[in-house]
C-alpha positions as CSV (number, residue, x, y, z in Angstrom):
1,X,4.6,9.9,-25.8
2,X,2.5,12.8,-26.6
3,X,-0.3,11.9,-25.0
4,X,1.7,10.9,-21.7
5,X,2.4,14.5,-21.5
6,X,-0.8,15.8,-22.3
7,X,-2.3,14.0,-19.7
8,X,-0.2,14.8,-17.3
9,X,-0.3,18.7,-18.0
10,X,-3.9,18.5,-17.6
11,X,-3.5,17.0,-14.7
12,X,-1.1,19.8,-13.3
13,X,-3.5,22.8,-14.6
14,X,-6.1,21.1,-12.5
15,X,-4.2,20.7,-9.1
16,X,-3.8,24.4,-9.1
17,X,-8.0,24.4,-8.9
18,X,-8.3,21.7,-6.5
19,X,-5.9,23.0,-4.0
20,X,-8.0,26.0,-3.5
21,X,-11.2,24.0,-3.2
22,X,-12.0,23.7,0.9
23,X,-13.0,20.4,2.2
24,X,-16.9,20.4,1.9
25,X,-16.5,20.5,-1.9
26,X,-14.2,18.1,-1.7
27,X,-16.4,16.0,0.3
28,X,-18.9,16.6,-1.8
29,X,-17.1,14.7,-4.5
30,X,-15.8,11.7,-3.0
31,X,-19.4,10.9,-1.8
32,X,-20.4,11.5,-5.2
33,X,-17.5,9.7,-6.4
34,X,-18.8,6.2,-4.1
35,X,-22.2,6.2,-5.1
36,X,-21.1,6.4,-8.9
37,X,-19.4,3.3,-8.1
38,X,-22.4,1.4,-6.6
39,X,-24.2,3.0,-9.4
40,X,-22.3,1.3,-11.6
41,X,-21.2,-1.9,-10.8
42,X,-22.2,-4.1,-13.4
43,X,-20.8,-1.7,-15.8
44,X,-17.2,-2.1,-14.0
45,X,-17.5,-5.7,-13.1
46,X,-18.3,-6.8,-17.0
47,X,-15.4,-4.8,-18.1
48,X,-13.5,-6.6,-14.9
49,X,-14.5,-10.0,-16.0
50,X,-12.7,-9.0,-19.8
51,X,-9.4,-9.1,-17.5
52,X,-10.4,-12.4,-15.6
53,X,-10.9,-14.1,-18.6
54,X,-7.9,-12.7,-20.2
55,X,-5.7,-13.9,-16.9
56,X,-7.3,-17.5,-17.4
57,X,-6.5,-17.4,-20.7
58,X,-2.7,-17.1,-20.4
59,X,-2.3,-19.2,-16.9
60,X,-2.3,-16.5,-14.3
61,X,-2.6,-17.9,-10.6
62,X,-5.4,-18.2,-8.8
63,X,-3.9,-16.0,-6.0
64,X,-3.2,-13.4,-8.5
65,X,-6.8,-13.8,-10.5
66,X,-8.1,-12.9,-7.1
67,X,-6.3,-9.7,-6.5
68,X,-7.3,-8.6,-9.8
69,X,-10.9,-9.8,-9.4
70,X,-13.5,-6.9,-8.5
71,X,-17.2,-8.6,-6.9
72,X,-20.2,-6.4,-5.8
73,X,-18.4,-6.8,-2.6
74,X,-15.4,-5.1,-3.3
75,X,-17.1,-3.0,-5.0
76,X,-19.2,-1.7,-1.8
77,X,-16.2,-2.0,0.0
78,X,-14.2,0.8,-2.8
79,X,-17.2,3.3,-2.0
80,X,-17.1,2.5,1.6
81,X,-13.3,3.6,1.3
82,X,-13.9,6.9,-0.4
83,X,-17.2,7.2,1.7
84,X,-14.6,6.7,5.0
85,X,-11.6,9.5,3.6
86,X,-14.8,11.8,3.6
87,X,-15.6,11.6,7.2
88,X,-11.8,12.3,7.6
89,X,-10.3,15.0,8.8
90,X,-8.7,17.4,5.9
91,X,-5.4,18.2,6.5
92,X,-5.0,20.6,4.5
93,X,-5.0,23.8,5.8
94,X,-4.1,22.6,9.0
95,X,-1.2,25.3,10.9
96,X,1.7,23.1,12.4
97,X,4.0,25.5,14.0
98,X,3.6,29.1,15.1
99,X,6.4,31.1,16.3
100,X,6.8,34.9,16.6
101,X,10.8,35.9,16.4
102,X,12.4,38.5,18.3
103,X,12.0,41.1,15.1
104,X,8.3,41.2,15.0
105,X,7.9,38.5,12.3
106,X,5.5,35.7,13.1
107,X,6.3,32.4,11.5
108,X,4.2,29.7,10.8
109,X,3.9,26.1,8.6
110,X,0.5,24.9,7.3
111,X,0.0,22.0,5.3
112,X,-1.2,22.3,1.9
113,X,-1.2,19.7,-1.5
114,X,2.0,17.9,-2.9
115,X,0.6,19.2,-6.1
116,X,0.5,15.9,-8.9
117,X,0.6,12.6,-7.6
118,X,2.3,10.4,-10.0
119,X,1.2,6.2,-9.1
120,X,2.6,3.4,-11.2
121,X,0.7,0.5,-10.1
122,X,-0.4,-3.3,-10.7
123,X,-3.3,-5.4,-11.0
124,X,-5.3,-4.6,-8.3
125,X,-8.1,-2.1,-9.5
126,X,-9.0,-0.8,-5.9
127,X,-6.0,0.7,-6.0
128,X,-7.6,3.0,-9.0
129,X,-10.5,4.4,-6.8
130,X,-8.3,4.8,-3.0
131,X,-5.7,7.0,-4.8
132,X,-7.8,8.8,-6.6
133,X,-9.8,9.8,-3.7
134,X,-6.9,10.4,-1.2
135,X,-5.3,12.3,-3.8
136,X,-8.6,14.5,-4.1
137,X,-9.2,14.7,-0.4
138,X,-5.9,16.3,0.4
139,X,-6.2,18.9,-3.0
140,X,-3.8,16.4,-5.6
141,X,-4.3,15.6,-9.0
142,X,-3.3,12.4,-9.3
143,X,-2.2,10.4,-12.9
144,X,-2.4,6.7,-12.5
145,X,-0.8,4.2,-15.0
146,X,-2.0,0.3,-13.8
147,X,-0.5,-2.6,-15.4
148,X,-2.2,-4.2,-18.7
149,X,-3.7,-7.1,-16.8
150,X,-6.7,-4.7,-15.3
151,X,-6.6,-2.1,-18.1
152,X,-10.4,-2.8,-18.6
153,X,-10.7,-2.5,-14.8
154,X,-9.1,0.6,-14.6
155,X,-10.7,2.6,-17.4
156,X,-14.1,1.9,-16.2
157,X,-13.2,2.9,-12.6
158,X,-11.8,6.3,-13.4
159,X,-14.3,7.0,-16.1
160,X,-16.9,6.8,-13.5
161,X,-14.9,8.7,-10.9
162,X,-14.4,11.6,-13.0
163,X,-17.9,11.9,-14.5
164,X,-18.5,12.0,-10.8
165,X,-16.4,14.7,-9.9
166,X,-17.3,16.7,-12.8
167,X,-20.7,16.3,-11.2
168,X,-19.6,17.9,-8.2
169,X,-18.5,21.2,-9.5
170,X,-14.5,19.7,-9.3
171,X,-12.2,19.6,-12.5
172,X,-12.8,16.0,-14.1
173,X,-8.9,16.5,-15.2
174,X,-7.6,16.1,-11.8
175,X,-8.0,12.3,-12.5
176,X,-6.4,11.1,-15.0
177,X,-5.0,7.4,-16.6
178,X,-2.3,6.4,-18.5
179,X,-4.0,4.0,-20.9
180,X,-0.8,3.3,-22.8
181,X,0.1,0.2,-20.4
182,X,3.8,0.0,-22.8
183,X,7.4,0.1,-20.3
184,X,7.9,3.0,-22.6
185,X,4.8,4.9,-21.6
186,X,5.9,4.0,-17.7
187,X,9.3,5.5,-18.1
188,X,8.4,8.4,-20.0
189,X,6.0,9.2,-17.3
190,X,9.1,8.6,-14.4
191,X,10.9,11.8,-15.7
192,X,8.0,14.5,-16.2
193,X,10.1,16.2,-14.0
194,X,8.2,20.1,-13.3
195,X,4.6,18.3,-14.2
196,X,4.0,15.2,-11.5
197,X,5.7,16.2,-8.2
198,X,6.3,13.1,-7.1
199,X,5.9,9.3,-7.9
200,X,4.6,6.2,-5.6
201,X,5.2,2.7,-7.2
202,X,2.6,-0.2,-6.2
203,X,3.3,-3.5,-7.0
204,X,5.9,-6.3,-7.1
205,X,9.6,-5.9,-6.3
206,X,10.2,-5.7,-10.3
207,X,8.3,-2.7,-10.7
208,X,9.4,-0.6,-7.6
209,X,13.0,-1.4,-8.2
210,X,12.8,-0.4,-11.8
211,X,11.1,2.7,-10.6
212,X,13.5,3.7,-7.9
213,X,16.1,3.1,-10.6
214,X,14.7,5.3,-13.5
215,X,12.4,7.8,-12.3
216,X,14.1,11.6,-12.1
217,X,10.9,12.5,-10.8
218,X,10.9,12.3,-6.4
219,X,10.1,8.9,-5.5
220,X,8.5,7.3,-2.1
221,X,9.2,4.0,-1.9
222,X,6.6,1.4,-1.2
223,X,8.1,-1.7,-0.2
224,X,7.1,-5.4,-1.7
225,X,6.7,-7.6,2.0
226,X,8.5,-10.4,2.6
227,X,6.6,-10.6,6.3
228,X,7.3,-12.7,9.1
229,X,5.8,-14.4,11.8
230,X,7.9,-15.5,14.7
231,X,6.7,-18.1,17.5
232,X,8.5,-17.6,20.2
233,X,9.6,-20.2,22.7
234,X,6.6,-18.3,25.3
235,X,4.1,-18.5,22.5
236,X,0.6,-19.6,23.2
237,X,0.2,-22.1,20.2
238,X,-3.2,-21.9,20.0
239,X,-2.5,-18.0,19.5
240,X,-0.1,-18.0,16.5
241,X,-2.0,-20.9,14.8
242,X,-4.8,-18.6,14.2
243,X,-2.1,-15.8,13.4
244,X,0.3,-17.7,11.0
245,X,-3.1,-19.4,9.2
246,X,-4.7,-15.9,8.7
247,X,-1.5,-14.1,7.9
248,X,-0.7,-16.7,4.9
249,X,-4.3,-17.9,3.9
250,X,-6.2,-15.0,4.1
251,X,-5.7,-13.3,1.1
252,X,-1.8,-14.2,0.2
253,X,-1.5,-11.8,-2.6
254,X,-1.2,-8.9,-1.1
255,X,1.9,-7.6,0.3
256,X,1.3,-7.8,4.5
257,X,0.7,-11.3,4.0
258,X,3.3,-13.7,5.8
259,X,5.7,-15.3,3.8
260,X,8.2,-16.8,6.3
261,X,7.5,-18.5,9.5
262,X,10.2,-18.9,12.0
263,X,9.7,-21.2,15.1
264,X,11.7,-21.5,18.2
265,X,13.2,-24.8,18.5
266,X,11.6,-25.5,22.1
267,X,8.5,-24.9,20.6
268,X,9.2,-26.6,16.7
269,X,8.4,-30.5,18.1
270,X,4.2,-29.5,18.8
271,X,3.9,-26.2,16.6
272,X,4.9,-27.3,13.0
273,X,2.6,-30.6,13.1
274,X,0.0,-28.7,13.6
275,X,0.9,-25.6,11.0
276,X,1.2,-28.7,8.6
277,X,-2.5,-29.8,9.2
278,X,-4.3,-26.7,9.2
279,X,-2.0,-25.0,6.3
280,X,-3.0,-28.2,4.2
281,X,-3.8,-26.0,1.0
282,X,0.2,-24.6,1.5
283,X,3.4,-25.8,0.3
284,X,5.7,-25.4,3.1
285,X,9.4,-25.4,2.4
286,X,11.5,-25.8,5.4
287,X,14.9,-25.6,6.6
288,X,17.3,-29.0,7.8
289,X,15.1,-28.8,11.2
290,X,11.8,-28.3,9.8
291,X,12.4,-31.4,7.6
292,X,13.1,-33.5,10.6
293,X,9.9,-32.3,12.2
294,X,7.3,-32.6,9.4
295,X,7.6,-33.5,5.4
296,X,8.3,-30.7,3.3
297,X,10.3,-29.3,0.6
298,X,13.9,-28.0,1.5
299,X,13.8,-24.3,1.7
300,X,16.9,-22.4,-0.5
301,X,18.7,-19.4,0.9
302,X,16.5,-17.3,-2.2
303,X,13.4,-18.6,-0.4
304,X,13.5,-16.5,2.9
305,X,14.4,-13.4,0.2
306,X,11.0,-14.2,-1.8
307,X,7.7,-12.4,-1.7
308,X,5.5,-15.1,-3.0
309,X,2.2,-13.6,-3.2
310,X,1.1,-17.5,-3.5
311,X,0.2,-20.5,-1.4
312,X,3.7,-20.9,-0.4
313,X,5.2,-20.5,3.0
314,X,9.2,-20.4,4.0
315,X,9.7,-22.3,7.2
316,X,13.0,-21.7,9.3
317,X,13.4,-23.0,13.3
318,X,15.7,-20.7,14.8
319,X,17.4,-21.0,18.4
320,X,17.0,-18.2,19.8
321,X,15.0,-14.7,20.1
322,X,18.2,-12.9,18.7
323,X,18.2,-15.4,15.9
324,X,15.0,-14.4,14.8
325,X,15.3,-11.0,14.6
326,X,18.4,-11.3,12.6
327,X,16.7,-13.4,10.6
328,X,14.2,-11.2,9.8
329,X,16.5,-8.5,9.5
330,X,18.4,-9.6,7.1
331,X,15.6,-11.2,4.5
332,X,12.2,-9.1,5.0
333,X,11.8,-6.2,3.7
334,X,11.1,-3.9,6.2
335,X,7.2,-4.1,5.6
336,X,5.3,-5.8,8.4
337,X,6.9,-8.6,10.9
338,X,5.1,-10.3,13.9
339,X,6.2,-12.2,17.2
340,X,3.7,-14.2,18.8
341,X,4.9,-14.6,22.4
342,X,3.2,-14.3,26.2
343,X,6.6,-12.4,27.4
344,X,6.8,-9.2,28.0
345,X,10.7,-8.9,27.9
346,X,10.5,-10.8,24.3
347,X,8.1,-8.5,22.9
348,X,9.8,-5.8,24.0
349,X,13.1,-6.7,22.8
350,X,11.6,-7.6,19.5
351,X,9.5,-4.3,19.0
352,X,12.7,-2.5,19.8
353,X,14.9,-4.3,17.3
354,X,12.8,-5.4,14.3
355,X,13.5,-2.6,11.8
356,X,10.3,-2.4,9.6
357,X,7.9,0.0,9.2
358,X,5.2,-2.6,11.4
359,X,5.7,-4.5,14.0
360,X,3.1,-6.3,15.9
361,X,3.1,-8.5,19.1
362,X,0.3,-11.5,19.0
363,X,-1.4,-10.1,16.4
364,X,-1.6,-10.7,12.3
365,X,0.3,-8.8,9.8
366,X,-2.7,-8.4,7.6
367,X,-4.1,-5.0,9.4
368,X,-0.6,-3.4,7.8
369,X,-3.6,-1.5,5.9
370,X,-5.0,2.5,6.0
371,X,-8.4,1.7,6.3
372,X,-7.4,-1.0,9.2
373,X,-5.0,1.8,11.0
374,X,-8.2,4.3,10.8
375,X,-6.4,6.6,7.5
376,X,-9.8,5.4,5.3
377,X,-7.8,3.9,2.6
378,X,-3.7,4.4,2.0
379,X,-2.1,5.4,-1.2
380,X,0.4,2.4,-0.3
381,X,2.5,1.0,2.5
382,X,6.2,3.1,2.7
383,X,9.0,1.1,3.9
384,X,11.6,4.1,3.0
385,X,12.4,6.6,5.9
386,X,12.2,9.6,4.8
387,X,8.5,11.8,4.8
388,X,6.5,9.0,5.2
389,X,6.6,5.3,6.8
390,X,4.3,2.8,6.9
391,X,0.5,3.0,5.5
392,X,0.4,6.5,3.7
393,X,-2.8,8.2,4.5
394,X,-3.8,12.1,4.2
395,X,-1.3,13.4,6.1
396,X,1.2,11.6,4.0
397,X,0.1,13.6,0.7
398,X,0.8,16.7,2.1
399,X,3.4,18.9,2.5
400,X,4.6,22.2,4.3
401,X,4.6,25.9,3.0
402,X,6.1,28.3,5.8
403,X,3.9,31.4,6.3
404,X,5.5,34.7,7.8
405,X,3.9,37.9,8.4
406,X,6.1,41.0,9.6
407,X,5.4,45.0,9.4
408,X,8.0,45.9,7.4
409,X,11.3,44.1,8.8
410,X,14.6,43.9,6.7
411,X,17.4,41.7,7.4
């Protein structure tokens, strides 16, 4: 795992240059960095179509074919991103507490770089070019390993990113990938303990568990989400049709996409009729009471635990507003959960209780997203509580050196 290391050593030498660099440089780069990109898309996209037809080759879904498919569109949209954490603020730098003691000494935090940013990551090769220039933004190498079904994807991405920075005056080394796509290189990798300063998995609950598990290296957790929507008794229907329908069909492989829908029973009899017509392209499985409503597949109790990334939906009617949150509770996965309801008490009580890192009243899941919440991109959604929850923009990627000045005082 030689190369593992070396990569990741180079990585480390070159954080010690980028977290001196002030932020017009750094700007400098990422807008450098997005018109590379647009510069060259067909490049990227013929060496994204080797993994599309590799995907079609062995029987990947279409759902997962389109996370890992790149389009002149997403293309724009990856630039647009880097373009965006530009116009951002830089936290580094930034002082966050002043105090001056008693004894003379004056005390004071500032934010400044996590150092290496270590991202073990799936098939979704935008991921390549919004950690990357996060992780540049806020002064952090970063050394990315994706998974072997966008490994073409990948290394064009981040060979055009660091030509770009190199082009800025920035070390090229501060972006680096793990082309060794082997468990072996992954795991090597989770216990460079000293080198990469901490590690953020991306990806299916598979890879973050095995992650959490193995790594010796710090870890923040992002979670895989097993979303909700809840239609409350007081629902307008109209409403959370349009909610459930764009928080399952529009782009269910992605993890704030619902993957349960729980109904109130007074509300069951006229709402799942009409989630059944407009849903047509989804398999609905539903509990005893959804079956007796509309024709679908019996839902199992591993149903409401599953993260389908797919065109499948878990249907539940619950009696109450405390047995949807319980619910919910007990099965997501603290990632994103919505109630669609037109009282005020309900909402209340649900933002209150709903433990996730999310929670929205009469509104989709899907804007669980940085660029969405107004962070220009996020290195991934946190559903851990410690240093960071919820989408983990610039401020995330930091953290705080205490700086005191005295004249001379001893203890």
């Amino acid at each position: 795992m030689q190369h593992v290391l070396e990569k990741a050593q180079a990585a480390k030498a070159a954080s010690s240059t980028l977290a001196c660099m002030g932020s017009l440089k750094k700007n400098e780069a990422l807008n450098a960095m997005a018109q590379a990109l647009r510069d060259s898309a067909a490049y990227i996209l013929a060496e994204n179509e080797k993994d599309l037809q590799a995907g079609r080759d062995k029987g990947t879904s279409k759902a997962m074919l389109d996370r890992l498919a790149l389009s002149e569109e997403r293309i724009e949209g990856m630039a647009d991103g880097l373009e965006s954490v530009a116009r951002l603020d830089d936290p580094v730098g930034e002082v966050t507490h002043t105090v001056l003691r008693p004894n003379g000494l004056s005390i004071g935090s500032k934010r400044v770089p996590l150092g290496v940013v270590g991202i073990i990551y799936e098939a979704r090769p935008n991921v390549t070019s919004d950690a990357a220039g996060l992780c540049l933004k806020t002064g952090n190498a970063t050394v990315l390993r994706g998974g072997s079904d966008a490994i073409h994807s990948n290394i064009a991405v981040v060979n055009v990113l660091r030509k770009a920075i190199a082009s800025a005056g920035l070390p090229e080394d501060a972006i680096q990938l793990i082309d060794d796509t082997s468990r072996e290189a992954a795991t090597y990798m989770m216990g460079l303990n000293g080198v990469i300063d901490v590690l953020i998995p991306r990806g299916g609950a598979g890879l973050i568990q095995s992650v959490v598990k193995n790594a010796t290296v710090p870890v923040i957790e992002t979670g895989t989400g097993n979303c909700h929507v809840y239609i409350d008794e007081n629902a307008d229907l109209a409403m959370g049709l349009n909610i459930i329908n764009n928080a399952k069909t529009s782009r269910p492989s992605v993890c704030n996409a619902a993957e349960s829908l729980l109904v109130h029973e007074a509300a069951a009899q006229t709402f799942l009729p009409m989630v059944q017509k407009k849903l047509n392209g989804v398999e609905l499985r539903g509990c005893a009471k959804t079956q007796a409503i509309i024709d679908v597949k019996p839902a199992t109790d591993e149903d409401y635990y599953t993260e389908y990334n797919d065109y499948i939906l878990a249907v539940k009617v619950v009696g109450s507003l405390n047995e949807a949150i319980s619910h919910i509770n007990k099965y997501g996965t603290k990632h994103s959960e919505a109630i669609v309801t037109e009282s005020y008490q309900c909402a209340e009580t649900f933002l209150e209780r709903i433990d996730a890192a999310a929670v929205y009243v009469n509104a989709s899941t899907r804007f669980t997203d940085g660029n969405e919440f107004g962070f220009g991109a996020e290195i991934g959604i946190s559903t851990q509580k410690l240093h960071a929850r919820g989408p983990m923009g610039l401020k995330e990627l930091t953290t705080i050196k205490y700086i005191i000045r005295g004249n001379g005082q001893v203890r």
